[in-house]
DSSP file (Angstrom, degrees, kcal/mol; ACC not computed):
  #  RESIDUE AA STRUCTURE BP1 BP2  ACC     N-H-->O    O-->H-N    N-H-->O    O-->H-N    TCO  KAPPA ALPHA  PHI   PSI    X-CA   Y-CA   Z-CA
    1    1 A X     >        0   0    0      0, 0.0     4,-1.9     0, 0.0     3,-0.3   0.000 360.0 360.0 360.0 -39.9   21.8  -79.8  -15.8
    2    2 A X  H  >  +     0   0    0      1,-0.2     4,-2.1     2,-0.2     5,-0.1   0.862 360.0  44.8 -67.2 -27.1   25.3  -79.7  -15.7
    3    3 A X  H  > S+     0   0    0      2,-0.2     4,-1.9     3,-0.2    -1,-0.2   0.829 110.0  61.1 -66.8 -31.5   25.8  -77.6  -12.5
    4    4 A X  H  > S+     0   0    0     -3,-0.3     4,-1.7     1,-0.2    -2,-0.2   0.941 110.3  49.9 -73.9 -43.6   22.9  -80.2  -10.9
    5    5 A X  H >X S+     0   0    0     -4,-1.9     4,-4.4     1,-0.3     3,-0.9   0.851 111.7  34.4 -25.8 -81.5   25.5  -82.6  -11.8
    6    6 A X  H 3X S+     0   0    0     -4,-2.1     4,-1.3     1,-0.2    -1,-0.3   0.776 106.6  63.7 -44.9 -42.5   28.5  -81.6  -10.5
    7    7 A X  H 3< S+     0   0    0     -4,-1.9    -1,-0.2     2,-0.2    -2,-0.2   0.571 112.1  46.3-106.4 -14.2   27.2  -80.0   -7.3
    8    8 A X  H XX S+     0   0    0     -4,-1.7     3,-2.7    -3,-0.9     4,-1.7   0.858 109.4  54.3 -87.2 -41.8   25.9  -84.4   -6.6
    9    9 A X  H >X>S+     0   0    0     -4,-4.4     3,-6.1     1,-0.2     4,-1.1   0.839 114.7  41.4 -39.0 -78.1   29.4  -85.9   -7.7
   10   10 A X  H 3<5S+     0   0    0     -4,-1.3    -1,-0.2     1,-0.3    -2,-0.2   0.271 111.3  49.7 -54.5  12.2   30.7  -83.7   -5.3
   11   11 A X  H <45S+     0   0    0     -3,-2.7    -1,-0.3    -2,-0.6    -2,-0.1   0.474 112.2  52.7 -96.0 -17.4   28.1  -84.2   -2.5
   12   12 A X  H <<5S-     0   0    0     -3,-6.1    -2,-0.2    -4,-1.7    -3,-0.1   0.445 126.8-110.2-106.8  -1.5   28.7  -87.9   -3.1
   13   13 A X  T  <5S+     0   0    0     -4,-1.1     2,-0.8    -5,-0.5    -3,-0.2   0.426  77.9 126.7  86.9 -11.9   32.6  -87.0   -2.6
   14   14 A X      < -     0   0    0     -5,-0.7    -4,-0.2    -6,-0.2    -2,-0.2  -0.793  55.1-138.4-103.3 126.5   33.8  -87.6   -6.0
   15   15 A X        -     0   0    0     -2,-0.8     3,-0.1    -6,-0.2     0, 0.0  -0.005  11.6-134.3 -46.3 155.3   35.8  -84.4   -7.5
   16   16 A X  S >  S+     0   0    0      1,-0.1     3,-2.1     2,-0.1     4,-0.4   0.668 115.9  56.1 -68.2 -43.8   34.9  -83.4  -11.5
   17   17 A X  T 3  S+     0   0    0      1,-0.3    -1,-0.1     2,-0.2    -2,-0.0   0.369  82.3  74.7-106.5   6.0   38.6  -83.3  -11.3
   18   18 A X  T 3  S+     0   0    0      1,-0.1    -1,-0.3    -3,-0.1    -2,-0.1   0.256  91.2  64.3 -91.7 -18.4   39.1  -86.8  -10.0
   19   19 A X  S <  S+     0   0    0     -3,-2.1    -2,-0.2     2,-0.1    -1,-0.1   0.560  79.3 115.0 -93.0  -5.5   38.2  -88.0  -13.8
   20   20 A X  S    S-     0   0    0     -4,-0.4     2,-1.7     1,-0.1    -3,-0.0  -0.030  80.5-100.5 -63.3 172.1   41.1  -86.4  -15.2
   21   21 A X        -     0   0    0      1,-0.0    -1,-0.1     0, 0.0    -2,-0.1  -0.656  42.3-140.7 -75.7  93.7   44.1  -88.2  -16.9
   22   22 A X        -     0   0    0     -2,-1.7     2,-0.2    -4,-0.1    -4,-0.0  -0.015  20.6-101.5 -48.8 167.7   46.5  -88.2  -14.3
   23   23 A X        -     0   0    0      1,-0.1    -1,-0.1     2,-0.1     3,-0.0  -0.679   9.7-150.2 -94.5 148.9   50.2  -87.5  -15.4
   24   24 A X  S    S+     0   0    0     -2,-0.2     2,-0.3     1,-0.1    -1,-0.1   0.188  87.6  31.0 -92.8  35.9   52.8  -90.2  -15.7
   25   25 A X  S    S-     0   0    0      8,-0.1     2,-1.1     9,-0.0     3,-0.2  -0.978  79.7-118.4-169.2 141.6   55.5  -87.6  -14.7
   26   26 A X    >>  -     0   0    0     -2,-0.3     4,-3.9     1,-0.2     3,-0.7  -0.802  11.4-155.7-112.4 107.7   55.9  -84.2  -12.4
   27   27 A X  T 34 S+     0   0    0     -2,-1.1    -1,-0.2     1,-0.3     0, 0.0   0.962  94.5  41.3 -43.5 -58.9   56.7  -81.3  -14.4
   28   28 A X  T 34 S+     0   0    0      1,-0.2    -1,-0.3    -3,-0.2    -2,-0.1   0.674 116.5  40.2 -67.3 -18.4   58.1  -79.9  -11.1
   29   29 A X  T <4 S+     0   0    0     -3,-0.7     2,-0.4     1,-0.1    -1,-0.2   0.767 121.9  42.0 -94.3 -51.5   59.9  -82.7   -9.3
   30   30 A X     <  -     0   0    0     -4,-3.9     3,-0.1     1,-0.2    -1,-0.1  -0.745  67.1-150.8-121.8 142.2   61.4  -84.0  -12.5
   31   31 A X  S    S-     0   0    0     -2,-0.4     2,-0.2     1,-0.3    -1,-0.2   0.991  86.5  -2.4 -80.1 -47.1   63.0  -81.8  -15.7
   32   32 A X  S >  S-     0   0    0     -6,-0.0     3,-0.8     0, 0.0    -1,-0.3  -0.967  84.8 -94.7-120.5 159.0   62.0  -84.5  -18.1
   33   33 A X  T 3  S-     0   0    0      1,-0.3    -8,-0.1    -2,-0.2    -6,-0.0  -0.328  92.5  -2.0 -87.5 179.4   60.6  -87.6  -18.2
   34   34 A X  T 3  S+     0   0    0      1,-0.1    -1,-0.3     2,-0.1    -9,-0.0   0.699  72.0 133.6  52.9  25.4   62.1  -90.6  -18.1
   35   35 A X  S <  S+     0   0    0     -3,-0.8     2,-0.4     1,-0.2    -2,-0.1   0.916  81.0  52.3 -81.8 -59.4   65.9  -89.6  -18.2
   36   36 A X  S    S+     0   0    0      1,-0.0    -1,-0.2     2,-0.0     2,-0.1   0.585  85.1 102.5 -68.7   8.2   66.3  -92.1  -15.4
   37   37 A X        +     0   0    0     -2,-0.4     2,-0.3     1,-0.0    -1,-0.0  -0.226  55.4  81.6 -34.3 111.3   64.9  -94.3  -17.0
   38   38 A X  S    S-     0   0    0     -2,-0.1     2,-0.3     4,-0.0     3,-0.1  -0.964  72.2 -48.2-178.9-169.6   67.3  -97.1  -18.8
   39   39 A X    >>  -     0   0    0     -2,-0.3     3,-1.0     1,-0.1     4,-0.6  -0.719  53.1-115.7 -81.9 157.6   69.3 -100.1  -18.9
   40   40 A X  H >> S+     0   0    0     -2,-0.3     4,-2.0     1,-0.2     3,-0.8   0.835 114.0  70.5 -60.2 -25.6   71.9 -100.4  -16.0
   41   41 A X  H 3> S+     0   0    0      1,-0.3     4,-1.5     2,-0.2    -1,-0.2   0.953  91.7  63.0 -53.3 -19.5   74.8 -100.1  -19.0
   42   42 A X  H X> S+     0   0    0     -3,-1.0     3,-1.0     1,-0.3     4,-0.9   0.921 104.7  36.8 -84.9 -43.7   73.6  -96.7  -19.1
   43   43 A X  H <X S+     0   0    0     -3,-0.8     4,-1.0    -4,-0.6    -1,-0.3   0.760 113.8  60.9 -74.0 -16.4   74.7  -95.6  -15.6
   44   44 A X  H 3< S+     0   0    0     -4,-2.0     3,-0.4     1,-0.2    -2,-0.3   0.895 117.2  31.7 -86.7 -37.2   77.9  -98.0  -16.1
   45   45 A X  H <X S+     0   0    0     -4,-1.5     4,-0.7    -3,-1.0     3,-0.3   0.612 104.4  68.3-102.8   8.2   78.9  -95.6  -19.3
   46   46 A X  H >< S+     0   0    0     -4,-0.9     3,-1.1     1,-0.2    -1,-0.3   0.924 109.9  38.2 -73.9 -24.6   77.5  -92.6  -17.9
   47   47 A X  T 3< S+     0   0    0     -4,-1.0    -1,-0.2    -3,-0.4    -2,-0.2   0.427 117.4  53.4 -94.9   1.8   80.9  -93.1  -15.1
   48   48 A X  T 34 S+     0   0    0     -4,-0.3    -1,-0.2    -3,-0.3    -3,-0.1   0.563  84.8 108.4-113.4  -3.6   83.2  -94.3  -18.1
   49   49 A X  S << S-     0   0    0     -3,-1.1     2,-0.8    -4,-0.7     3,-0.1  -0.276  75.8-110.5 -84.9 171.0   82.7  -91.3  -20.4
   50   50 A X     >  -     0   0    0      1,-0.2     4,-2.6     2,-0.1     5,-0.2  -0.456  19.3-146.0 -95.3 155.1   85.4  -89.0  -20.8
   51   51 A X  H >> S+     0   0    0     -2,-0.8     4,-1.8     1,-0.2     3,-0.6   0.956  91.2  53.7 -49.7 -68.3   84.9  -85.9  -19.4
   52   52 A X  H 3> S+     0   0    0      1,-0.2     4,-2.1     2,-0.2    -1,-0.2   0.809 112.4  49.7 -47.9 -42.6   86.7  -83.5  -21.6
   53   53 A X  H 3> S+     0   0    0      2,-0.2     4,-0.9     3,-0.1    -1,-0.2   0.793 107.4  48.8 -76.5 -10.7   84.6  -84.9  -24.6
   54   54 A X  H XX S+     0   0    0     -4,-2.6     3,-2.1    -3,-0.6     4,-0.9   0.997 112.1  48.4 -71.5 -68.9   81.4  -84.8  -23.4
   55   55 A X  H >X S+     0   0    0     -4,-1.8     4,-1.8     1,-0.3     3,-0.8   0.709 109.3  56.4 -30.8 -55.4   82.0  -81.3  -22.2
   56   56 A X  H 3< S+     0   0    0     -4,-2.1    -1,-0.3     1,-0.2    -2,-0.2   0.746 116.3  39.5 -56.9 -30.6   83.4  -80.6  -26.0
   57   57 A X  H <X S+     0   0    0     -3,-2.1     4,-0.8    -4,-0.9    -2,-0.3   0.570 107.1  54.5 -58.3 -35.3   80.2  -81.7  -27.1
   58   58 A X  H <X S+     0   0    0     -4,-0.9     4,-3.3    -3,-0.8    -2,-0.2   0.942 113.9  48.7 -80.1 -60.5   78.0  -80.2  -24.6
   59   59 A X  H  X S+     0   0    0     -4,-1.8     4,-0.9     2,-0.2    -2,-0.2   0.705 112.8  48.8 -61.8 -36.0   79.9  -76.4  -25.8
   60   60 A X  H  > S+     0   0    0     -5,-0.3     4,-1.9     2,-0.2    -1,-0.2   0.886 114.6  42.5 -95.3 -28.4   79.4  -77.2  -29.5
   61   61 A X  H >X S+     0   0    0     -4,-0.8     4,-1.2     2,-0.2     3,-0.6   0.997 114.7  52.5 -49.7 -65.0   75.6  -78.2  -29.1
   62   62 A X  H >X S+     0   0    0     -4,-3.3     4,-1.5     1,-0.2     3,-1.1   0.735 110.9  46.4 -47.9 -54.7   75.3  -75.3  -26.9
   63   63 A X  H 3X S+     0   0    0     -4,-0.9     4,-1.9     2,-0.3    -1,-0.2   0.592 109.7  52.3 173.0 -70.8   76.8  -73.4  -29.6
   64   64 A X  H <X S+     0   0    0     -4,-1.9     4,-1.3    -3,-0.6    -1,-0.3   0.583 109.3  50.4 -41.3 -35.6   74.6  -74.8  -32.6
   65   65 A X  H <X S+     0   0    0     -4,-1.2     4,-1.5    -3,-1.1    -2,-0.3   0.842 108.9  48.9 -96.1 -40.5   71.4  -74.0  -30.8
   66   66 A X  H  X S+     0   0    0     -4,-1.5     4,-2.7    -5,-0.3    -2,-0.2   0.947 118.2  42.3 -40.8 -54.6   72.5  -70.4  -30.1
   67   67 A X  H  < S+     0   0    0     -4,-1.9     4,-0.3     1,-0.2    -2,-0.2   0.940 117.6  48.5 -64.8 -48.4   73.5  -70.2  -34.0
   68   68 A X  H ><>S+     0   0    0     -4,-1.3     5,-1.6     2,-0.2     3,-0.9   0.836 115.0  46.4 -68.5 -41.7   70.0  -72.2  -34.9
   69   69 A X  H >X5S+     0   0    0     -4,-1.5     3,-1.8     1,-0.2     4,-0.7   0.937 103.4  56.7 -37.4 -83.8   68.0  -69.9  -32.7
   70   70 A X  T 3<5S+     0   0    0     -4,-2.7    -1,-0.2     1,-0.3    -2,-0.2   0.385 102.0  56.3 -38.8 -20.4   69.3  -66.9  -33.8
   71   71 A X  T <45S-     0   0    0     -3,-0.9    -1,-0.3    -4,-0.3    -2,-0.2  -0.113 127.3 -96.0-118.9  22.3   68.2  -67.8  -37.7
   72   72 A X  T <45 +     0   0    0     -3,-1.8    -3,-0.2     1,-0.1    -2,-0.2   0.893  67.6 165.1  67.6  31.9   64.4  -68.2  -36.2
   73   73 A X     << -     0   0    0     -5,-1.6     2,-0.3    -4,-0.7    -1,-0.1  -0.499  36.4-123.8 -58.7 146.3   64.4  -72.0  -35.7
   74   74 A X    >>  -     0   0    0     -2,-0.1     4,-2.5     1,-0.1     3,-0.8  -0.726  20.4-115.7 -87.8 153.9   61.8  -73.4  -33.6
   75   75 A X  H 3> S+     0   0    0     -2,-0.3     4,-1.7     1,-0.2     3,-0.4   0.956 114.8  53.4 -41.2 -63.1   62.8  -75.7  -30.4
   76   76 A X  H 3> S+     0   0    0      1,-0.3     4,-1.2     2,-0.3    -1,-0.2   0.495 104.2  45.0 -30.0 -35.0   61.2  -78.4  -32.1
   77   77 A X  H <> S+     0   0    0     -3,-0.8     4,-1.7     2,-0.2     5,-0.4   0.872 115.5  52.2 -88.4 -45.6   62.8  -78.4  -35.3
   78   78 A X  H  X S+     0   0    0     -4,-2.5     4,-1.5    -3,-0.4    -2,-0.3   0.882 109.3  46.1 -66.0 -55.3   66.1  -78.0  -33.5
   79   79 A X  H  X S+     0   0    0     -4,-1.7     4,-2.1     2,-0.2    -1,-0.3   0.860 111.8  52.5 -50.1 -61.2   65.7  -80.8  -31.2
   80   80 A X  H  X S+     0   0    0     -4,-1.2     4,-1.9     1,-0.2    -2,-0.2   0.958 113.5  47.3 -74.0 -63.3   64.3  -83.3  -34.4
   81   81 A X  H  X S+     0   0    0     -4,-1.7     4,-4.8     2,-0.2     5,-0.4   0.905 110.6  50.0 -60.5 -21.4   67.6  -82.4  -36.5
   82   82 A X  H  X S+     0   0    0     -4,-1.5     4,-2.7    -5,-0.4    -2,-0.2   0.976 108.5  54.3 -69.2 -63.7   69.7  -83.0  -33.6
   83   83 A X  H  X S+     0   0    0     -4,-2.1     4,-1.9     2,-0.2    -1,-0.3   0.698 113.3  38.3  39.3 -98.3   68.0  -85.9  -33.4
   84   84 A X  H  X S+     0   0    0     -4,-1.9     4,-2.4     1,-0.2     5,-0.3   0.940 111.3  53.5 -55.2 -65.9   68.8  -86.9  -36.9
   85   85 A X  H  X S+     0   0    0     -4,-4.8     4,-1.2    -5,-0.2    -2,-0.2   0.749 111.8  57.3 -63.9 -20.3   72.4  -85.6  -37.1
   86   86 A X  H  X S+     0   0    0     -4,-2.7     4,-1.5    -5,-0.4    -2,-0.2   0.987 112.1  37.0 -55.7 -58.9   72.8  -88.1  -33.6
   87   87 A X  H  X S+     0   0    0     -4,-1.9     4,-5.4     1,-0.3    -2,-0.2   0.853 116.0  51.7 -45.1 -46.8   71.7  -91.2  -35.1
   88   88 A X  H  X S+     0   0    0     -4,-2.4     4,-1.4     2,-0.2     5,-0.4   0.998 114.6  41.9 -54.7 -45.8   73.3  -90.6  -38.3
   89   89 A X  H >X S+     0   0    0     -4,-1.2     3,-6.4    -5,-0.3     4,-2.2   0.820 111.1  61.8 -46.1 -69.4   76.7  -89.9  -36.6
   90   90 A X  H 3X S+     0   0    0     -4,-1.5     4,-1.2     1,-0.4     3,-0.3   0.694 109.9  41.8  33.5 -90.8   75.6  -93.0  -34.4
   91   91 A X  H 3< S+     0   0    0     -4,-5.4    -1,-0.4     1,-0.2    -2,-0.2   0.530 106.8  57.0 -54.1 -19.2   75.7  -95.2  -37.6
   92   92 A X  H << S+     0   0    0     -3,-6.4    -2,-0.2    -4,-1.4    -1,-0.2   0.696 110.8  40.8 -64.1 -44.8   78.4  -94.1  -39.2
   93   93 A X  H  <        0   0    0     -4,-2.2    -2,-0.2    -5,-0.4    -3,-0.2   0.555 360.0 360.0 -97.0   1.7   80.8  -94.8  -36.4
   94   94 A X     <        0   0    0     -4,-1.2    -1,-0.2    -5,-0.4    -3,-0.1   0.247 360.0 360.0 -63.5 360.0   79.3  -98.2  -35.5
């Protein structure tokens, strides 16, 4: 019954695969979704941060994740403390 099915959607021109969820995002196109995604302020501090700290930051993350890795972390977990440890800092210095 199911084959009888399929084989009339598709006589009638609509695909089985034409019910699927479409995606709101292209794996291939895009590396994640939604980074451009924002407020304007965000492109106004992306051009005001300083270079050298971002970069100091970028090298000790890198760095952390290596370390975190290496002790049999999952991505996931690594990603949720970093996470955590943003916000906190985030609040502190606020």
């Amino acid at each position: 019954m199911k084959l009888k099915k399929i084989i009339a959607e598709h006589n009638l021109g609509e695909l089985p695969s034409s019910k699927l969820i479409k995606m709101k995002w292209n794996p291939l196109t895009e590396a994640e979704p939604g980074l451009d995604e924002g407020p304007n302020a965000w492109k106004r501090m992306d051009g005001l941060h300083n270079l050298r700290l971002m970069k100091q930051i970028e090298t000790n993350a890198a760095t952390l994740v290596k370390e975190f890795s290496e002790e049999g972390f999952e991505e996931e977990d690594i990603r949720a403390w970093f996470d955590r440890q943003l916000i906190k800092v985030i609040k502190k210095n606020m």
